[in-house]
Every structure is written in structure tokens, then in C-alpha cells.
N, C-alpha and C positions, 0 to 999 in steps of 0.2 A: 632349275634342274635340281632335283634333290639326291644328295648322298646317298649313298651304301648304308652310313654308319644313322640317317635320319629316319630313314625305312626302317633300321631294323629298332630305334630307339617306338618311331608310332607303332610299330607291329607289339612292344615290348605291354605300350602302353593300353593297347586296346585289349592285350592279354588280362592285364592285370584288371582293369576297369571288369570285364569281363568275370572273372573271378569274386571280385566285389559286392560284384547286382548277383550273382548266384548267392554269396553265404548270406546275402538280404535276403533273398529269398527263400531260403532255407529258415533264415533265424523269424522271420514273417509267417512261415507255414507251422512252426512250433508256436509261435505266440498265441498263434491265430486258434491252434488245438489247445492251447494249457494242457500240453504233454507231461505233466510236474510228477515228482515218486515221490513225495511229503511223507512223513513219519505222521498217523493219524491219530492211531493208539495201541494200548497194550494192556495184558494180563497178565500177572505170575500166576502159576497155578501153586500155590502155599504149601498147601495141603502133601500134594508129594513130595514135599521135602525139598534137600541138598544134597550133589553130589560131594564126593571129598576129591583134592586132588589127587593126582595120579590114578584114581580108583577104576576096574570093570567099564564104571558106566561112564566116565569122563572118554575112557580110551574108546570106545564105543559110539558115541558120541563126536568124537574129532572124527573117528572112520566114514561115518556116516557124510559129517560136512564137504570132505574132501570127494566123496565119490558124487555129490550131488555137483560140485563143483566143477568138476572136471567131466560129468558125465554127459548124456545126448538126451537125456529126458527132456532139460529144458529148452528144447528147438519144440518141445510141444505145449510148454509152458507149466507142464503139471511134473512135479515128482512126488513120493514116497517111499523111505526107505526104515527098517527097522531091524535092530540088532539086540541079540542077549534076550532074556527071562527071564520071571521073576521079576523082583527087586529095581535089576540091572539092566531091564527091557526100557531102549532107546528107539522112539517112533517119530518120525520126522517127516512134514507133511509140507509141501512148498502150491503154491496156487497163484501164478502169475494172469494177468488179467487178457483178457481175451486178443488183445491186439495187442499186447507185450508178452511174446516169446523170442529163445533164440540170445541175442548178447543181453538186450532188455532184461528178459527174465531172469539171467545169470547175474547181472550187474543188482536186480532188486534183493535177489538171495545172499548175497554179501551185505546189502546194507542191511537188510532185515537181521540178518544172524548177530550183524555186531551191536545194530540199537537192540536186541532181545537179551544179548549178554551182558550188555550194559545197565540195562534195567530189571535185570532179572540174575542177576550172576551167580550162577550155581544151583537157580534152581533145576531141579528134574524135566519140571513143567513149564511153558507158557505158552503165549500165543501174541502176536506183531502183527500189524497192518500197515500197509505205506499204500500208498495211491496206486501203483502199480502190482502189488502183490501182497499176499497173508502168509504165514509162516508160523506152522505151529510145532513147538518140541514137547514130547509129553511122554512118561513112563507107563502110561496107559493107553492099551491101542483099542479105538475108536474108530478107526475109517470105514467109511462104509457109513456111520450112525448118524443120523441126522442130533445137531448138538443146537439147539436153540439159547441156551445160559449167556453162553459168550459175545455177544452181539449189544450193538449198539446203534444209536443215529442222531445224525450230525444233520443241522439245518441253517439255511440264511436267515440273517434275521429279518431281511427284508420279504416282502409280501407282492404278489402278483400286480396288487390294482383290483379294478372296482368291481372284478369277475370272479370270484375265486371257482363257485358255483360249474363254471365253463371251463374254468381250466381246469380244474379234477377230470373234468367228464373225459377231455382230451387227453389228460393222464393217463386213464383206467385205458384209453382205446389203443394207444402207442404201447403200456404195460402186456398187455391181452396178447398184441402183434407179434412185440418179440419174444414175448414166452414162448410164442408157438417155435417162433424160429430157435430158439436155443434146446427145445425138446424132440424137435423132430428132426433140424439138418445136421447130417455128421460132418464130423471138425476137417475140414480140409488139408489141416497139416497133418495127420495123422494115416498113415495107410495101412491097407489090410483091415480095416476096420469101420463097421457102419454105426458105431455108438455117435451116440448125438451130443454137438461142441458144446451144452449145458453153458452155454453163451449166446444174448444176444442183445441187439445194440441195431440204434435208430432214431429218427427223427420223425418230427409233424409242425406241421405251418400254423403259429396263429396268429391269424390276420396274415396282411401284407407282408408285413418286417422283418417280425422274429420268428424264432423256432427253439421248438423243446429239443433237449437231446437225452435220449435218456439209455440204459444199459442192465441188465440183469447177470447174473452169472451165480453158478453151485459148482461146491470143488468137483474133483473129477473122479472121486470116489465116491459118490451119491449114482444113485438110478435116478429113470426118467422119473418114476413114479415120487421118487422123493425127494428130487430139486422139486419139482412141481410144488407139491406140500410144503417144502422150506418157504419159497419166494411165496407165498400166500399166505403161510402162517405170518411172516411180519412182514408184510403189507398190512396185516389186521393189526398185530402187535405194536407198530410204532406210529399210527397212525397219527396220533395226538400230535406225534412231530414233524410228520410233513403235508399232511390233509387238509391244514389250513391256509391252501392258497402260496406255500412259501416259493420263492424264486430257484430255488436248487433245493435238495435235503440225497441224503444218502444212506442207508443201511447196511452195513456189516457185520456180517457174524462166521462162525467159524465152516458154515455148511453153506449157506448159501448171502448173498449178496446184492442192494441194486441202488442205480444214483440216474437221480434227473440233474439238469441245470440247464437254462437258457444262452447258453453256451457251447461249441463243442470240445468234449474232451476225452473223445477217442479217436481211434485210425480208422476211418470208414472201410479204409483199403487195406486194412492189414490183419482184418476179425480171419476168423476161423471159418465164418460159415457167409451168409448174405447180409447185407445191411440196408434196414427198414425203410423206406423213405413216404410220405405223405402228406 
């Protein structure tokens, strides 16, 4: 016959077990995504100078920080904010990645802001990339302009295998699919609004095993017509560095954006708009 006090000791126990096989499972559905916010790289912009302390554009500049911080823009992942003229004109441009908006995209705007300050400290200008978002400050306002200069791409050094030939072609087909879906379906976290999430994201089967996974994205200050243009102009531009068959590679730049890898490492379930599959 068992206790009062042994009931509630196994009830205690199958709680807690319980609990255990859940943060497994949680900490197994991140691993499983490489959900990472990595510092990838950065730019001073030189050329516009230093602020001084205490000055116009420092105070300006913290204004700016604090209302993007506390504000509601990023439940949609994208802010913009710019204060003062002249000189002392502070433009601040945040671009959280299509399935990181909301605390994500808050949490990247802090790290960005302080690895930017840290690498950049006092300048006017720059521009920060982390895996989850881009982050640009700059005394000259650009939104809206398609900026080709500031971009770069990052590749594995490993190689596909003895196709490359085949896997490009399945590249260009999966690249093709969710351009369309990032041009034409609007962003579903956004309401009142038919502009299109300039997000998309998906996969394709090669062979039995594996699967590409791949994601495109343009800040949300660009038009259809010229995210389009961006994501095509380097496609052609950085080709040298992931055209050859590579097992991942990825492009960023300050307008627009895209990264394959034989891995997943987005929210299938958390994009803005639909998610490719084939």
C-alpha cells in the first residue's frame, strides 16, 4: 500500500522528468535550426567624421536609441528613425531578419548597437551585421537607395561533391521560387498593409538525404522593383564566391541580402509570409 507522502514524492518526480524531456526538446529544436546572432562584420563609415561628446548629434543619437528600444516597430522587425540637419542629421536604420522579430529583434538591436560602438566609437557613420539583423547609423539619409558598396560574402570552404554543375541549377530554381515569394506575398505581421514581406525563405530535396535551405531578404525601405534589382545585382557580383559548388555561402549588404546552406537555419514557422518547400 503506498503513502500519502510516496504518491506525492512519484507525482513530484514525473513532474520534474517531465520538464527535462521538454528543455531537451527545446534545446534539440535550436540546435537542430542553428538559431545563432553571431557578429559577422562591420564598417566605419570615416569619411563622416566624429561626434564630440555631449554635442547636438550625440544627444540625438541616444534619442534615437532609446525610442527604437522601447518602441513597437520591432514586433515588425524593421525600424527607421532620424533626427536633426545638417551636420547633426542622425538616421538609424535596424533590419531584423525575417523570422526574428518582436523580443529577437529587440535583443539583436542592443547587441548590434554596442558591438557598432565598440568598433566604431564616435563615429557619425557605420554599418553592423550579426546573423539575425544589420544595423546601420549614418549622417547621411539614404533609405529608400539601393547601396551596393557595403556588402560582402562569406562562404564554406568546403565544396558540394562531384556535381557542382546540378547543384547550382537547384540553386538558381529554389533562388527564383522565393524571390517570387518575398516580392509578391505581404508581410503578415504587419496590418493595414499589402506591401510585400521583401522576405523569403525555403528549401529543395537533393537526392534522398539532404536538403538546401536557403533565404533572400531587402531592408524594408527598398520597393519591389528594387529589392528585385538588389538580390540580382549580387547574385551576379559575388558569384566567384559561392558559384562554385560551395556547401553554404551567404551575401550581405546594406539593401539587400541572401544565404544558402545544407542546413536549417530559419523559423519555417515564424517568416512573415509562406515557406518554400520542394
Amino acid at each position: 500500500m503506498y503513502s500519502l507522502s510516496s504518491v506525492s514524492k512519484h507525482l513530484i518526480l514525473v513532474h520534474i522528468l517531465a520538464l527535462v524531456a521538454t528543455q531537451l526538446l527545446l534545446i534539440r529544436s535550436v540546435s537542430s535550426l542553428n538559431m545563432t546572432n553571431s557578429y559577422l562584420n562591420h564598417k566605419c563609415f570615416v569619411s563622416q567624421g566624429k561626434y564630440k561628446p555631449g554635442s547636438a548629434h550625440e544627444k540625438s543619437l541616444e534619442a534615437i536609441i532609446h525610442s527604437i528600444s522601447v518602441g513597437e516597430n520591432v514586433n515588425s522587425g524593421y525600424d527607421m528613425m532620424s533626427f536633426g540637419d545638417g551636420p547633426d542629421l542622425v538616421c538609424v536604420v535596424l533590419q531584423c531578419r525575417g523570422d526574428s522579430y518582436g523580443s529577437k529583434c529587440r535583443s539583436c538591436f542592443a547587441s548590434a548597437m554596442a558591438g557598432l560602438r565598440r568598433r566604431c566609437p564616435r563615429y557619425k557613420g557605420g554599418i553592423i551585421w550579426f546573423d539575425q539583423c544589420l544595423l546601420e547609423i549614418s549622417s547621411i539619409d539614404n533609405v529608400g537607395q539601393l547601396n551596393y558598396g557595403d556588402s560582402f560574402c562569406m562562404s564554406n570552404a568546403k565544396n558540394v561533391g562531384d556535381d557542382p554543375f546540378s547543384f547550382i541549377l537547384k540553386w538558381d530554381t529554389l533562388f527564383d521560387n522565393i524571390s517570387r515569394i518575398a516580392i509578391t506575398e505581404k508581410n503578415k505581421n504587419l496590418k493595414d498593409t499589402n506591401k510585400p514581406a521583401l522576405y523569403g525563405a525555403g528549401e529543395k530535396r537533393l537526392g534522398t538525404k539532404k536538403k538546401m535551405y536557403e533565404m533572400v531578404q531587402c531592408t524594408d525601405d527598398l520597393s519591389v522593383k528594387a529589392c528585385e534589382e538588389c538580390l540580382v545585382a549580387n547574385v551576379l557580383k559575388f558569384q566567384n564566391c559561392w558559384k562554385s559548388g560551395k556547401r553554404g555561402a551567404r551575401v550581405l549588404g546594406r539593401s539587400c541580402n541572401f544565404r544558402y546552406e545544407l542546413y536549417p537555419f530559419v523559423n519555417a514557422k515564424t517568416g512573415p509570409n509562406s515557406y518554400f518547400k520542394s
